[in-house]
C-alpha positions in Angstrom: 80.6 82.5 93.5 83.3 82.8 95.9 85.1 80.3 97.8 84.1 81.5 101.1 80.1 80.6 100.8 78.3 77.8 101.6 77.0 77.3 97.8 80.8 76.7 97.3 82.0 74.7 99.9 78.8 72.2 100.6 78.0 72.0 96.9 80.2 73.2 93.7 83.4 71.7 95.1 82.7 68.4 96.1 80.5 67.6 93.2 82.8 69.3 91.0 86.0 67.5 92.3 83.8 63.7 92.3 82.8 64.5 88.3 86.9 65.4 87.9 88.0 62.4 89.9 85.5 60.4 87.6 86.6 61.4 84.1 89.6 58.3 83.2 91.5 60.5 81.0 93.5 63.8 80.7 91.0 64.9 78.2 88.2 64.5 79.8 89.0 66.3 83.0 90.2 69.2 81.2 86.6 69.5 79.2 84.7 69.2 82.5 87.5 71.8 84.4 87.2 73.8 81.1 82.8 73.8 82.0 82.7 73.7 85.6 84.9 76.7 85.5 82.3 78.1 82.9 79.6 77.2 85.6 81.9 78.6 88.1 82.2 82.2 86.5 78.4 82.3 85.0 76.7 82.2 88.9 77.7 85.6 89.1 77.9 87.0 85.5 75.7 84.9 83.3 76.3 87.7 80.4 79.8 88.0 80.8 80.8 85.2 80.6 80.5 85.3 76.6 83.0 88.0 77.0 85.4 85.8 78.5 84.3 83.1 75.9 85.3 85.2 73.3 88.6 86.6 74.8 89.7 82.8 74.6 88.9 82.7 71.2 90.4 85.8 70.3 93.8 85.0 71.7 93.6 81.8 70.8 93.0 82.3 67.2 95.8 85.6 67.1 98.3 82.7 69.4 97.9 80.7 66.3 98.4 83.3 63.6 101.9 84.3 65.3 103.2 81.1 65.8 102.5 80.0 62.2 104.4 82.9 60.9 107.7 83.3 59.6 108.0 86.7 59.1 108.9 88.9 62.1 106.8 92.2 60.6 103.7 90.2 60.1 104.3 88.9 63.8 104.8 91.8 65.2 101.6 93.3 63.9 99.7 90.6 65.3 101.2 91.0 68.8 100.7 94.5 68.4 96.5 93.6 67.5 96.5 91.2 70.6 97.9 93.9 72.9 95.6 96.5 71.6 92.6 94.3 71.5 93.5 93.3 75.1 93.8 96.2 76.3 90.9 98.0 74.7 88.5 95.2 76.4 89.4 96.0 79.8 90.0 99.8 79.4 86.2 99.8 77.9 84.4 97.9 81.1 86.5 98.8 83.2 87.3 102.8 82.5 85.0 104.2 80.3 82.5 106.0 83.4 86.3 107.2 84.9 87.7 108.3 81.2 84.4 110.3 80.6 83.6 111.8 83.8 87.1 113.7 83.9 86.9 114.7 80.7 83.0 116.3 81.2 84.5 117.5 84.4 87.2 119.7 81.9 84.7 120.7 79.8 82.2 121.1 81.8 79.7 119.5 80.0 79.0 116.6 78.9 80.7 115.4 76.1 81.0 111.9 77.3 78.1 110.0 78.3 78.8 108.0 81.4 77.5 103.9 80.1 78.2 103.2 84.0 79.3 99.5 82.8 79.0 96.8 85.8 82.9 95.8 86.0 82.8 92.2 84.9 84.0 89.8 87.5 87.6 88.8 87.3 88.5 90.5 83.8 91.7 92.3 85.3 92.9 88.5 85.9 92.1 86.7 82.9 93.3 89.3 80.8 96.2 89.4 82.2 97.0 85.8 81.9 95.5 85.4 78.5 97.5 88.6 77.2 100.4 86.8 78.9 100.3 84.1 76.8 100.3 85.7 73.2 103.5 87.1 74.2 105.1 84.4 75.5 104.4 82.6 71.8 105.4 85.8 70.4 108.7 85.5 72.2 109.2 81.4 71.4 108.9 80.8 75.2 106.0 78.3 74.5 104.0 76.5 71.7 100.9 77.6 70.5 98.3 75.7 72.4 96.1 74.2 69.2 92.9 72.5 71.0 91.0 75.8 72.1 89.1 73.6 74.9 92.8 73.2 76.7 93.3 76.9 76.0 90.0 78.0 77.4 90.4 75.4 80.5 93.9 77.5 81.1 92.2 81.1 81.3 88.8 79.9 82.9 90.5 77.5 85.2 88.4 78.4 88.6 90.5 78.5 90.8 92.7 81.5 90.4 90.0 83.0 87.5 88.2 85.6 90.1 91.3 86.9 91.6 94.4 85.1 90.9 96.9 84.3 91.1 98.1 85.5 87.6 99.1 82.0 86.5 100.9 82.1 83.0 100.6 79.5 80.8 104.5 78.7 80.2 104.6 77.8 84.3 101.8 75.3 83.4 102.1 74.2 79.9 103.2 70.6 80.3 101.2 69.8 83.1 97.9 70.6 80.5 98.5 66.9 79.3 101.6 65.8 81.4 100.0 66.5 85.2 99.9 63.6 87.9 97.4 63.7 90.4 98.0 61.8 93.2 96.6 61.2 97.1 99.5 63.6 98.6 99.2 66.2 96.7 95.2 66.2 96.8 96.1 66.2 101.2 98.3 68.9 100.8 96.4 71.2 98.0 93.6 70.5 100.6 95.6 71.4 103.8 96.6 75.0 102.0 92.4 75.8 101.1 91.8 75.3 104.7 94.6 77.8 105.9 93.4 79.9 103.3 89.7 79.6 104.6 90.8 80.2 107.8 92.8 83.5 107.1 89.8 84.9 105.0 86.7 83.9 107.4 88.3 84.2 110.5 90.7 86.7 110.7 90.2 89.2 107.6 86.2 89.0 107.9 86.9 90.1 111.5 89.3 92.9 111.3 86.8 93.9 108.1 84.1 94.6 110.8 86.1 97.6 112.4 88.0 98.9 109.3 84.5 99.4 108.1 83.2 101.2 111.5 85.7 103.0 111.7 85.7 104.0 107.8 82.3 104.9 107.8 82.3 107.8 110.6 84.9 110.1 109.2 88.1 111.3 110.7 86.8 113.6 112.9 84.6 110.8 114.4 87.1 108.2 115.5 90.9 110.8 116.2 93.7 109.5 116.4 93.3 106.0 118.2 90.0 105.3 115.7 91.7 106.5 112.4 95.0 104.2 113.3 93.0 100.9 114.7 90.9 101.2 111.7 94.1 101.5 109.3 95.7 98.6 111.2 92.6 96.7 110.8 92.6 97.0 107.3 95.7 96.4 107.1 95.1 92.9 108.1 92.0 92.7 106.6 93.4 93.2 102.9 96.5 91.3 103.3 95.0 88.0 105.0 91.4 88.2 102.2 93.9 88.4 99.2 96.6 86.4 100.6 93.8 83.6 101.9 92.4 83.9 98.9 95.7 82.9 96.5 96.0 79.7 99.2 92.8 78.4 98.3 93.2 79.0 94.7 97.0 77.5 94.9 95.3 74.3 97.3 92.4 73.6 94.7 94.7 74.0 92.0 97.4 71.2 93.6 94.2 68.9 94.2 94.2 68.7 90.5 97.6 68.1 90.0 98.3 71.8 88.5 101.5 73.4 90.7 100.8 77.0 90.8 103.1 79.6 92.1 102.8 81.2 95.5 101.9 84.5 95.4 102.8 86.4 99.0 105.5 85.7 101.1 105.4 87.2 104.5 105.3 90.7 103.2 104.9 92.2 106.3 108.3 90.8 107.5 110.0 93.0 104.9 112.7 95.8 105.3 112.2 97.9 102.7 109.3 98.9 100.1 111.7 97.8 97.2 111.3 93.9 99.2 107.9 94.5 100.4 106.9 94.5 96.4 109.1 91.0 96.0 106.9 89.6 98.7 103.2 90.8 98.2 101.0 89.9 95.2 104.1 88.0 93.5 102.4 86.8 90.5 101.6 90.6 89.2 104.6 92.3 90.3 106.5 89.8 88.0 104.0 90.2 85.5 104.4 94.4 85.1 108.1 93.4 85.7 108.7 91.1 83.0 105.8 92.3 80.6 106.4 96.4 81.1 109.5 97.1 83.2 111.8 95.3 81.1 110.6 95.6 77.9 111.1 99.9 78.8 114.7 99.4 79.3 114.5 98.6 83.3 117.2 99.7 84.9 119.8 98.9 82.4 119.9 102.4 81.0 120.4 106.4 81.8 119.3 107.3 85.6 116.4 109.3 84.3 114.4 106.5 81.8 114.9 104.4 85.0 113.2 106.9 86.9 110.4 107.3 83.8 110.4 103.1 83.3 109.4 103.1 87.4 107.2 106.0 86.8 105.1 104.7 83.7 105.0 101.1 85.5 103.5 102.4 88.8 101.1 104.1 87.4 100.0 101.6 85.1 100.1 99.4 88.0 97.3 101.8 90.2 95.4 102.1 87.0 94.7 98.5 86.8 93.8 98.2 90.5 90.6 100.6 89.5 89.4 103.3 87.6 89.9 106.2 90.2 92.2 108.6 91.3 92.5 107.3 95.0 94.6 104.1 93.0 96.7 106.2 90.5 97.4 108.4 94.0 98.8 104.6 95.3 100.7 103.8 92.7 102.5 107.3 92.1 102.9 107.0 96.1 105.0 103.7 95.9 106.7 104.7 92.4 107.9 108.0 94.4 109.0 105.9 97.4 111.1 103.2 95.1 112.7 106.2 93.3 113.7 107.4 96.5 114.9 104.1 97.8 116.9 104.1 94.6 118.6 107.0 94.4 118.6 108.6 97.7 118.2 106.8 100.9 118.2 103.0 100.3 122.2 102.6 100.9 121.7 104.7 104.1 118.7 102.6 105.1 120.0 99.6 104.8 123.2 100.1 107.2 120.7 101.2 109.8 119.3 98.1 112.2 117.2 95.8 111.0 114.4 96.9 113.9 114.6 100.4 111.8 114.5 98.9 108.6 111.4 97.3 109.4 109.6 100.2 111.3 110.2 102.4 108.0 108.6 99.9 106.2 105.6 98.9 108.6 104.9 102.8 108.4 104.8 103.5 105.1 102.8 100.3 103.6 100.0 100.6 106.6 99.9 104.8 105.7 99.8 103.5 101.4 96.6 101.5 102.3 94.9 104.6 103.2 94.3 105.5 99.5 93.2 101.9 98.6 90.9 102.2 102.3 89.6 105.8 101.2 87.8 105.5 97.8 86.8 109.0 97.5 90.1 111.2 97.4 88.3 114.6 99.3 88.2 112.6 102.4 91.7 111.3 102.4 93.3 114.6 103.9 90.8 114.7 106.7 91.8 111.0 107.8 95.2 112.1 107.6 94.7 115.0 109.7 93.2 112.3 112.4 95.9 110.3 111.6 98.2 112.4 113.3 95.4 113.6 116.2 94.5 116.8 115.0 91.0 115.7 116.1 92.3 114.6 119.2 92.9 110.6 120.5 89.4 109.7 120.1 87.6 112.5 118.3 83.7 113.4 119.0 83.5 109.3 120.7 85.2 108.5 124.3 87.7 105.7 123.9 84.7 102.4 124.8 82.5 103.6 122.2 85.2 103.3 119.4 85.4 100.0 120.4 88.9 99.3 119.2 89.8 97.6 122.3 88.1 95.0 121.6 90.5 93.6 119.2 93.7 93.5 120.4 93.8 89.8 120.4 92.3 89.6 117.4 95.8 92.0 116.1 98.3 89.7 118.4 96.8 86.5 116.2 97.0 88.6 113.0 100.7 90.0 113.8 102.0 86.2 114.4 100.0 85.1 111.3 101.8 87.8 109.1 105.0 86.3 110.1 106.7 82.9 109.6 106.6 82.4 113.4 104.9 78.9 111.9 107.8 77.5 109.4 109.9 78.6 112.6 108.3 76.6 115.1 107.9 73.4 112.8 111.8 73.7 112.0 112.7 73.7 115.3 110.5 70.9 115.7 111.9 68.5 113.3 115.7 69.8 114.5 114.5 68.6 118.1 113.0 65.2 116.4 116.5 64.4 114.4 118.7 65.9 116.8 120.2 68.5 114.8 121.1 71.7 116.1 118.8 74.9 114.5 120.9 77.9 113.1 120.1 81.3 112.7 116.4 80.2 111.2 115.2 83.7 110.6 118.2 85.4 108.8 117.8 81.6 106.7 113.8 82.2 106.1 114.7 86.1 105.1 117.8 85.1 102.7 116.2 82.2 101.6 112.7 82.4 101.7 111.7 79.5 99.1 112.3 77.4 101.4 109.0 78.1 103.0 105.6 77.5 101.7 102.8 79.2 103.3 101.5 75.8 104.6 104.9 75.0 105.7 103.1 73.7 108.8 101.0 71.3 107.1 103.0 68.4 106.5 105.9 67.8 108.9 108.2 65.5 107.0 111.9 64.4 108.5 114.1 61.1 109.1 113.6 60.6 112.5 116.6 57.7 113.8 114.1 56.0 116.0 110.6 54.3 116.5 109.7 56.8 119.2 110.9 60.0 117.3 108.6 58.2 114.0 105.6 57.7 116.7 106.2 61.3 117.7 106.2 63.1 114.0 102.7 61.0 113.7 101.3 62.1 116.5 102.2 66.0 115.5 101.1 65.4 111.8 97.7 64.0 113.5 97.5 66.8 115.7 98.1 69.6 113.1 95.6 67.9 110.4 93.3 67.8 113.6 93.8 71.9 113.9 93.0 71.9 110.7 89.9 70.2 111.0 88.6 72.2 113.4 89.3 75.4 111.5 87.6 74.4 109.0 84.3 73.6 111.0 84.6 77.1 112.4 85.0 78.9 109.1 82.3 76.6 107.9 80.3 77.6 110.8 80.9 81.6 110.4 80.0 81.2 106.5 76.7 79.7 106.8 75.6 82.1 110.0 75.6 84.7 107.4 78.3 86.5 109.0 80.1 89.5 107.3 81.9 88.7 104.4 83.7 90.8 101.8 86.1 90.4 99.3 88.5 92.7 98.4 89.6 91.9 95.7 86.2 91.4 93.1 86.6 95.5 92.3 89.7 94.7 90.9 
C-alpha cells in the first residue's frame, strides 16, 4: 500500500489514526502502531512480512545479548553476527539473480541458478534502521529496548517503513514512552502529508508521463531536445516522488507525536556535488557516513585511504540502490566526482560565481540520473550520444510530436518548487507584518538552512504589534490552510481517476 492510493487515503488512515487516537495509553497505541504497521506492510507482501517479523526478533534478541555483556570480545562477536546476519538477508533477496548471472556470464555456464527472488518491499529501509540500532547499543549510544513489541513498532512503524526516511532509533528512543501528542502538531504533521501529496500526484506523476515517453523510444527517436526534456523531467520526477514521499512519512509520523528528521533540503539549490549530497536523501547519507565512512578512517588519514574510504562507500552506496550495474556505474560516477572536488578542482570552483557554481552542479546531478533513468547499461551511450545531438534536435520525430512543449509550465512550477522561493516569500511576509527589515534571506537560507522546514509555509507564526497586523496573519494562515485544502482534493481527485502513478523508490 502506498500513500498515494485511494485504499490509503479514504480508508487505512483515518481508521487507523481514530483506533490510535482511541487507545488511553502509551502502550496501547504502540501495540496497535506496532499491527496496523503489520497490516500496513502485509497488503502488498503477505509472505514477507514474516521476514521482517523475524528481523525484529533477530536484532532484538542479538541488541539484548550485547548490552548484557561485559566483555568487549564477546560483544564484538555479536556485533560482528548482527552485521553479517544483516547483511546476508538483504544481499540474498535482493542480489542473488545479479551475483549469479555475472558469474554464469564468466563462466559461461551456469553454475549459478538464477532463484529470480521478488525484492521484498522496503527491506533496504528496515534493515538499515534495524542494523542501525545494534550498533548504536554496541557503541553505548542507547539502551537496549527490552519489550520486543516497542522494538518491532520502531522498525515496522508505517510511515517511513516502505521508503524512509531511515529513522534511527537513538533520534526516537524517548519519545517510544515519553512522546506528546497534541492538536498542533497533528495540524502541522497533517499540513506537511498534504505538501507531500501534492509534490508526488501532481507534479512528479506528471513529469513521470514524459520521462517515460521519452525513455521508451530510444535516443535516436527523441535527439537532442527529447533526450534532454526527458532527463529534466525525470529529474523532477525522482526528486519531488522521493522527496514527497519523506513529507508524508515525516507529517504522519508528527501526527503521532514521533519528530522525525527531514530528509532533503532544497538539493537542487546546491553549489557543488560535495553539498548536493548534504542536501538530498539526508537520512542515508548520514547513515553510510556515520556507519561506513567513519568507521574506515574518513578523512582523518593518508590522501590515498581517503580516496579508497570515498571509493568503498560509493560503491557500497550504488550497490544498495539495486542489484545492477547501471547503480554501481552511479555511485563510482559521484565517488569519482567528490574525489575530484577534493583534491583537484573544489578550491578553484568555489572562488568562481555563485551562478557557475550552481550551473556545474545542475549539469552534473541531471547527467548522474541518466544511469538511475537507464536500467539497462547498452543503451546508456546511445542516450548520451542524443544527449549531445548526434541524432540531431529532435531525432526521427519533428519537434510537436515529441511533445515536450507541452510542459514547460509544468517545469517553471517544478523549478520554483525545488527551491525555497516559499520560506522566502513567508519571511518577507512576517518582516512586512512586524515591521522589521529582511536581510540578505538567501545567503541566510543557504548558510543556515535549519531554519527552514519544507512546510515552512504552513504555519505562519510572528508577534504582530497590533490588532490589524493579528487579523492579517489569520487571514494568511486561513488562506494558506485553504491552498492546502484544495490540493488535497485535486491529488485526491487524480488518485482515484486512476491516473499514472509510480513510485520510485519501491525497487530500492
Amino acid at each position: 500500500m502506498v500513500f498515494s492510493s485511494s485504499a490509503f487515503l479514504l480508508f487505512y488512515c483515518p481508521i487507523m489514526l481514530l483506533v490510535y487516537f482511541a487507545c488511553r495509553t502509551r502502550i496501547l497505541r504502540n501495540v496497535w502502531l506496532l499491527v496496523a504497521s503489520l497490516l500496513f506492510y502485509s497488503w502488498g507482501e503477505p509472505v514477507y512480512v514474516l521476514l521482517m517479523v523475524l528481523s525484529i526478533f533477530m536484532n532484538w534478541a542479538l541488541s539484548l545479548a550485547i548490552g548484557s555483556s561485559s566483555k568487549v570480545g564477546a560483544r564484538k562477536a555479536l556485533l560482528f553476527i548482527a552485521v553479517v546476519a544483516n547483511v546476508l538477508v538483504i544481499g540474498f533477496f535482493k542480489y542473488q539473480g545479479f551475483v549469479a548471472d555475472n558469474i554464469n556470464a564468466l563462466a559461461g555456464a551456469e553454475v549459478i541458478g538464477n532463484m529470480n527472488l521478488p525484492l521484498p518491499i522496503g527491506i533496504s529501509f528496515y534493515t538499515l534502521q534495524a542494523l542501525s540500532y545494534v550498533i548504536d547499543v554496541y557503541r553505548k549510544q542507547v539502551e537496549p529496548q527490552r519489550n520486543i513489541l516497542f522494538l518491532g513498532m520502531y522498525v515496522a512503524c508505517f510511515p517511513q517503513l516502505i521508503a524512509g526516511p531511515i529513522v534511527r532509533y537513538s533520534t526516537i528512543h524517548e519519545q517510544v514512552l515519553g512522546r506528546k501528542e497534541n492538536l498542533e502538531d497533528f495540524a502541522s504533521g497533517l499540513r506537511l502529508f498534504v505538501v507531500g501529496l501534492s509534490k508526488k500526484v501532481l507534479l512528479a506523476n506528471t513529469c513521470a508521463i514524459l520521462a517515460d515517453s521519452m525513455l521508451s523510444q530510444g535516443g535516436s527517436a527523441i535527439g537532442f531536445v527529447g533526450a534532454w526534456g526527458g532527463l529534466i523531467a525525470y529529474t523532477f520526477q525522482i526528486f519531488f516522488d522521493f522527496s514527497g514521499y519523506s513529507d508524508m512519512a515525516i507529517g504522519l509520523g508528527r501526527m503521532m507525536g514521533f519528530k522525525y528528521l527531514r530528509n532533503f533540503n532544497y538539493p537542487y539549490i546546491s553549489t557543488s556535488v560535495t553539498e548536493f549530497w548534504r542536501r538530498w536523501h539526508i537520512s542515508l547519507s548520514t547513515f553510510f557516513r556515520d556507519y561506513i565512512y567513519i568507521p574506515l578512517g574518513g578523512s582523518r588519514c593518508t590522501t590515498s585511504r581517503h580516496i579508497f574510504n570515498i571509493a568503498v562507500v560509493w560503491t557500497v552506496t550504488g550497490l544498495w540502490h539495486g542489484a545492477a550495474w547501471n547503480y554501481v556505474l552511479w555511485g563510482v560516477y559521484y565517488g569519482v566526482l567528490l574525489i575530484c572536488e577534493k583534491y583537484l578542482w573544489g578550491v578553484r570552483l568555489a572562488k568562481t560565481p555563485r551562478l557557475v557554481q550552481h550551473v556545474y552542479c545542475i549539469v552534473i546531478f541531471v547527467f548522474g540520473w541518466s544511469f538511475f533513468w537507464i536500467t539497462d547499461s547498452t543503451q546508456l551511450v546511445p542516450y548520451w550520444q542524443a544527449l549531445v545531438g548526434m541524432y540531431g534536435l529532435t531525432g526521427s520525430a519533428s519537434f510537436w510530436e515529441l511533445g515536450v512543449w507541452e510542459y514547460w509550465v509544468v517545469f517553471a512550477i517544478c523549478v520554483a518548487a525545488s527551491t525555497p522561493i516559499c520560506p522566502y516569500v513567508k519571511e518577507r511576509f512576517l518582516a512586512w507584518v512586524e515591521g522589521r527589515q529582511l536581510v540578505d534571506f538567501l545567503k541566510i537560507s543557504v548558510v543556515n538552512p535549519k531554519r527552514y522546514e519544507a512546510d515552512s509555509l504552513c504555519v505562519l507564526e510572528a508577534e504582530p504589534v497590533g490588532k490589524s497586523q493579528a487579523r492579517l496573519l489569520a487571514w494568511a494562515n486561513v488562506a494558506v490552510d485553504v491552498l492546502l485544502v484544495m490540493l488535497f482534493l485535486t491529488s485526491l481527485a487524480s488518485v482515484i481517476s486512476g491516473s499514472f502513478n509510480p513510485f520510485i523508490y519501491f525497487q530500492f
